[in-house]
Each structure stands twice: as C-alpha cells, then as structure tokens.
C-alpha positions in Angstrom: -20.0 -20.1 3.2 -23.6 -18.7 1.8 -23.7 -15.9 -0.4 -25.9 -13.8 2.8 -22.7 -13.9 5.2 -19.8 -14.1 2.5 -20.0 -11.1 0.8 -21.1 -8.3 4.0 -18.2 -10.1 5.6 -16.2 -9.4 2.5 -17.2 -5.8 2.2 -16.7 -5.0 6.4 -13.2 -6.7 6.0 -12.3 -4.8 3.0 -14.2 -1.2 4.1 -12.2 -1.2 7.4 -8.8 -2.3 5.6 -9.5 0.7 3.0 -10.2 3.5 6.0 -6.3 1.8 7.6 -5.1 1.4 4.2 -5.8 4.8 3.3 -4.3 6.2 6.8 -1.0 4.2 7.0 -1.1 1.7 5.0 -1.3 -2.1 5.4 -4.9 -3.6 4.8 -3.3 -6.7 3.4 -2.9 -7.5 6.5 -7.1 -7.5 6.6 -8.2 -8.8 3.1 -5.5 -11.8 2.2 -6.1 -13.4 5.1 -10.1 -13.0 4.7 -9.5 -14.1 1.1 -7.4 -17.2 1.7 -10.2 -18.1 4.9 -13.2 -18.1 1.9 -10.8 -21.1 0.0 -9.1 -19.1 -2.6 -5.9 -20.5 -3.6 -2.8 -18.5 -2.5 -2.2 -16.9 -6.4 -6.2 -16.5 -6.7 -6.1 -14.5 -3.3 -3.4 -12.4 -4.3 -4.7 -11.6 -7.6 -8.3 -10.7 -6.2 -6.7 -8.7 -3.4 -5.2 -6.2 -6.2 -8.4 -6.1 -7.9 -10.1 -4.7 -4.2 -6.9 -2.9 -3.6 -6.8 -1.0 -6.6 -10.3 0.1 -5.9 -9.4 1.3 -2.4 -6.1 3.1 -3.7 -7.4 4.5 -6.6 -10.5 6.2 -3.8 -7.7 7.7 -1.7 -5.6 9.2 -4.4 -8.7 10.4 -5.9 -9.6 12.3 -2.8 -6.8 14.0 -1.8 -6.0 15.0 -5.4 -9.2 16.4 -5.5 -8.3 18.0 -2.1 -5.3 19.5 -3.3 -2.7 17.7 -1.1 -0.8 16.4 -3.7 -0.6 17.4 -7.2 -0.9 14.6 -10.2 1.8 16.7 -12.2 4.3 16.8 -9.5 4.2 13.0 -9.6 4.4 12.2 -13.2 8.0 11.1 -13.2 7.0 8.7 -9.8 4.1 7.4 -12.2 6.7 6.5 -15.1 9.0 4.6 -12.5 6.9 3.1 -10.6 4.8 1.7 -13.2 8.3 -0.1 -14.7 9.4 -1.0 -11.5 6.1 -3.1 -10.6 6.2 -4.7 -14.3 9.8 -5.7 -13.9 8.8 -6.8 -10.1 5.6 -8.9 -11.5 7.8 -10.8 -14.2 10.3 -11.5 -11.3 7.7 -13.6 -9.7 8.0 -16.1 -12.1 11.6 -16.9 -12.4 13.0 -15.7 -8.6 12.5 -16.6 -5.0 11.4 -14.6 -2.6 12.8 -16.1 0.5 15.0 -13.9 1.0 13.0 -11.0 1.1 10.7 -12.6 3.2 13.3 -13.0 6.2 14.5 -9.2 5.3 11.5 -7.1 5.4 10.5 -7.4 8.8 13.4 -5.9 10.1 13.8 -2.8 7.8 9.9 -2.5 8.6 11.1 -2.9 12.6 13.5 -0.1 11.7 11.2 2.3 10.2 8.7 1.6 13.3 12.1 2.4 15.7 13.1 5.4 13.2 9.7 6.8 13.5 9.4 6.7 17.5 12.6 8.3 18.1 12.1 11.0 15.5 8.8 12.9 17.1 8.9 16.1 14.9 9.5 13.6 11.3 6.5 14.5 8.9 5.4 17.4 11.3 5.5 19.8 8.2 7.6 20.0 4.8 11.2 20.3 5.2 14.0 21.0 3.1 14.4 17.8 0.5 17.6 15.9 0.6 17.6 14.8 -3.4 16.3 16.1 -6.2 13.1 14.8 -7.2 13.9 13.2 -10.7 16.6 11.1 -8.9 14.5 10.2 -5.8 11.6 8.7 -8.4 14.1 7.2 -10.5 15.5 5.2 -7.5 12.7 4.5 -5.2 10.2 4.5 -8.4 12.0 1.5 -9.4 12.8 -0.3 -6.1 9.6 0.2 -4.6 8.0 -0.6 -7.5 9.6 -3.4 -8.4 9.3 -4.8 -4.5 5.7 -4.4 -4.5 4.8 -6.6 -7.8 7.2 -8.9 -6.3 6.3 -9.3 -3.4 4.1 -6.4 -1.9 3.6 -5.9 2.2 5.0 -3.1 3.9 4.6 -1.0 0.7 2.8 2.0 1.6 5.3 2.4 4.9 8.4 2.2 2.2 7.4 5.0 0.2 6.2 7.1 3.3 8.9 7.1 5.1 11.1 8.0 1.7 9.1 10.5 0.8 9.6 12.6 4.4 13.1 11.7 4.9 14.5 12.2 0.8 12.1 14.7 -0.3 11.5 16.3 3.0 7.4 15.7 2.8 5.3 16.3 5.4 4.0 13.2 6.4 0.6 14.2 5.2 1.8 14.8 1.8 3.6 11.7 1.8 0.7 9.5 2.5 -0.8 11.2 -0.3 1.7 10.8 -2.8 2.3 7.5 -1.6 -1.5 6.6 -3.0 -0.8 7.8 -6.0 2.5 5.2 -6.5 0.4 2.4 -4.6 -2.1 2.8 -7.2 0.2 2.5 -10.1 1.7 -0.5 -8.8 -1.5 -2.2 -7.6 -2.6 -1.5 -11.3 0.2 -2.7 -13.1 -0.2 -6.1 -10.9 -3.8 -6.5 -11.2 -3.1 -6.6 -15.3 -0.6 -9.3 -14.9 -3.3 -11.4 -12.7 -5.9 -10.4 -14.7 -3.7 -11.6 -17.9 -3.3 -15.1 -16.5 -7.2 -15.5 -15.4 -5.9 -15.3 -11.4 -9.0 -12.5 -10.3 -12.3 -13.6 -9.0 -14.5 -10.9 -10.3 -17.4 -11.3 -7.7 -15.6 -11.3 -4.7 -13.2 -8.6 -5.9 -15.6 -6.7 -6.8 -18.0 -6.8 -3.7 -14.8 -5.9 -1.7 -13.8 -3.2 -4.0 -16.8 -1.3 -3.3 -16.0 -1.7 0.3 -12.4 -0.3 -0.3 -13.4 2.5 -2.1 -15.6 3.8 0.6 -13.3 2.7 3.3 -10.9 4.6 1.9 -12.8 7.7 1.2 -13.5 7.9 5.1 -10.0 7.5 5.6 -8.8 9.9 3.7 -11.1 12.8 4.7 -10.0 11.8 8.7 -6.4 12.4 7.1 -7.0 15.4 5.6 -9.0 16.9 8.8 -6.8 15.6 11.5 -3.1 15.5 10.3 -0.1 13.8 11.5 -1.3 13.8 14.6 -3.9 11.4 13.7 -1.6 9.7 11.0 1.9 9.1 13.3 0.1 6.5 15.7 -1.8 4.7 13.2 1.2 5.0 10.9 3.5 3.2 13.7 0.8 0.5 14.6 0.3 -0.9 11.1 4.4 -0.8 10.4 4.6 -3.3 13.9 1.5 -5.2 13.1 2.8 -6.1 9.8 6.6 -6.8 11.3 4.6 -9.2 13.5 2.7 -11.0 10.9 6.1 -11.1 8.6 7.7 -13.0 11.3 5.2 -15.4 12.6 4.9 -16.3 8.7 8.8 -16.8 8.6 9.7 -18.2 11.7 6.8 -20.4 13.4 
C-alpha cells in the first residue's frame, strides 16, 4: 500500500483504538488486525502494537494523573508487581503454549460482561475494599501481569473489574489505575520485542502519535462524563473482544 494511504490509515485506526482503549479497554482489537492487513508477520505485528500501545497508555495515565483521579504513589507496589509479572509472562512465551488460554479467556471475559449487567450500581462510586491493597497488587500484579506479556487481550477489562470488586474502586478510578498497570506491562513487553529487533519503528511510531491523542480525547470524555459514559462502552468492548476470541478459537 503507498505511503499517502498507509500511514493516515494507520494513525485513524490507532487514534480511534486510543479514545476506546483509553475508555474500556480493548483497541487491540483495532490496531493487530490493521497491523497484520499491511503484511507484518504475526510476532512483528505484536511487537509494533506495544510500541503504539505504549504510546496510547502512557497518554491516558498521564492525563488522569495529571487530573488527580489516581495517584502514582498509591500505585507503586501495583508498578513493582506488575512490571515482574509481565517479564515472567514475556519469557513464558518462549518455552509455553498458549492454547489453553486461548479457549479460557473468552469465557471469564463472557463472565465479567454477565457480572457487569446484572450488577447496575458496580463502579457507581468507591466502596468499602474487600483486601488489603499490598495483597491485591501482589496477586493480581503478578497474574495480570504475567497474562498480559503472555498473551495480552482482555487486559484492561481484568484489572477493572479487580480493581472495583477487591479494592472497592469506583469504576472511574479503576480505569485510571488500570492505565497505569497497562502501561507497565505494555513497557516491559515492548523491551523484550524491542530486544529481539521484532518493532517496526515507522509504522509504530505513526500510530503511536495517533494513540496518544486518541487517548487524550478519551480520557478527558472519562473524566467529564463518568461511569455513566464508561459502563456501556466498558460492556461493549468486553463482548466484542469474547467474539473475536471465539471466532479465532473455534471457526
């Protein structure tokens, strides 16, 4: 494809996916598929995708720390965790399968999209937390972590709906701690691709620019409107990425 529609087709895909990422998560489900139609091999795809996605998570966590609806301090321990748990997870790639995973995830995603609709008043506001905080990063940071550098979709919606039911966040402080975590993780990853020369810097790059300011859009709508305006978006990117999950698995 010529350089004149590539890369504004690049930087649409990846602003929009940064404004949803940014909301509720999932604008994999945008850019790897854009970045696998251009010819990128799978591994070159997914390396490029955390270069963009870094970009894009690193604009929203920037934003609402800025905006004071989360605090960097209060997630230093999440940091620590998450950071090991996505270094473990990226060295996993290389000696385990993911196959099982694969089958699994769309239905705990199905669950939290269920969960979610039957639970109207979850995230309204900050409730009462149901584990202490050093415990909840120590689990999750790991876990999470370590199941987003191996193998990544349905992140975001993991830690969100952790956050409100474990440490009783609102559900706009959760998608604004959950930034923070996504960025670690997408940062650790993006040093293992980068290590083994799977990142196309032009494309990335192009798209990162369009995931930063996706991502700033979205997270000013999140701060301005609430859950209110997250809860709906929330519960169509969970099904949307259930769907994808299970046409990949099962066609």
């Amino acid at each position: 494809m010529p350089s004149e529609f590539l890369f504004p087709l690049l930087f649409g895909a990846a602003f929009i996916a940064g404004l949803i990422d940014s909301i509720a998560g999932g604008g994999g489900l945008i850019t790897v598929p854009v970045l696998m139609s251009i010819g990128l091999p799978p591994q070159i795809a997914l390396g490029t995708n955390k270069l963009q996605s870094t970009f894009g998570s690193g604009s929203a966590m920037l934003h609402f720390v800025r905006a004071g609806t989360v605090k960097m301090s209060d997630c230093r321990t999440g940091i620590l965790w998450t950071a090991i748990g996505a270094a473990l997870g990226v060295s996993a790639v290389q000696l385990l399968d993911a196959t099982f995973l694969k089958q699994l995830i769309p239905w705990l995603q199905a669950a939290i999209a269920v969960y979610t609709l039957l639970s109207p008043r979850l995230g309204a506001e900050d409730s009462h937390a149901r584990m202490n905080s050093g415990m909840f990063y120590l689990l999750f940071g790991l876990s999470i972590g370590f199941y987003d550098g191996f193998f990544g979709p349905g992140t975001g919606s993991f830690w969100t709906m952790a956050l409100m039911m474990l440490l009783g966040c609102s559900m706009l402080r959760a998608t604004a701690t959950t930034k923070i975590m996504n960025f670690t993780s997408n940062f650790v990853a993006l040093t293992f691709f980068l290590s083994v020369g799977q990142v196309r810097f032009t494309e990335g790059i192009v798209m990162g620019i369009g995931q930063f300011l996706g991502a700033r859009v979205g997270s000013k709508l999140v701060i301005k409107q609430g859950t209110a305006f997250i809860r709906p978006v929330f519960i169509t990117m969970v099904l949307l990425l259930v769907g994808r999950l299970i046409y990949l698995n099962f066609r």
